[in-house]
C-alpha positions in Angstrom: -1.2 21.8 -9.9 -3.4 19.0 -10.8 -2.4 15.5 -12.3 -4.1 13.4 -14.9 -5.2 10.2 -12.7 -2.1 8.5 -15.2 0.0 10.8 -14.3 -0.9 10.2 -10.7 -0.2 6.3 -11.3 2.9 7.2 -12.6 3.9 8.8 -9.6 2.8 6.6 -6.9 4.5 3.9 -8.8 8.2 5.8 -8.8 7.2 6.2 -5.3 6.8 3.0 -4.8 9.9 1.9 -6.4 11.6 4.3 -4.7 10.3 2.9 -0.8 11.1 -0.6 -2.2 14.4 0.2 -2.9 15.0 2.2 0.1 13.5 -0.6 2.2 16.2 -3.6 0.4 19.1 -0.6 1.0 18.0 -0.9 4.9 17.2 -4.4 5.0 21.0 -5.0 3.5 22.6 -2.5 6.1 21.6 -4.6 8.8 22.5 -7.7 7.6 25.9 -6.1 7.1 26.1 -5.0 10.6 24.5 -8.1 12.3 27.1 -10.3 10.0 30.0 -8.1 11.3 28.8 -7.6 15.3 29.4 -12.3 14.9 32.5 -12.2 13.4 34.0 -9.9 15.6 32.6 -12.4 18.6 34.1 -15.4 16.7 
């Protein structure tokens, strides 16, 4: 199953997207936790 090179564009970019928002959903998680591992120290 071949891709016309803008369909291939079009896919790398969703999968680009797609690590970006994965990467922000991580980066968030462990703000969360390092934010909770100092209150509960406070």
């Amino acid at each position: 199953m071949s891709f016309t090179p803008d369909e291939q564009a079009e896919i790398r970019r969703r999968q680009r997207s797609r690590a970006v928002v994965t990467a922000l959903v991580l980066g968030a998680l462990v703000i969360l936790f390092y934010a909770i591992s100092i209150a509960k120290m406070l």
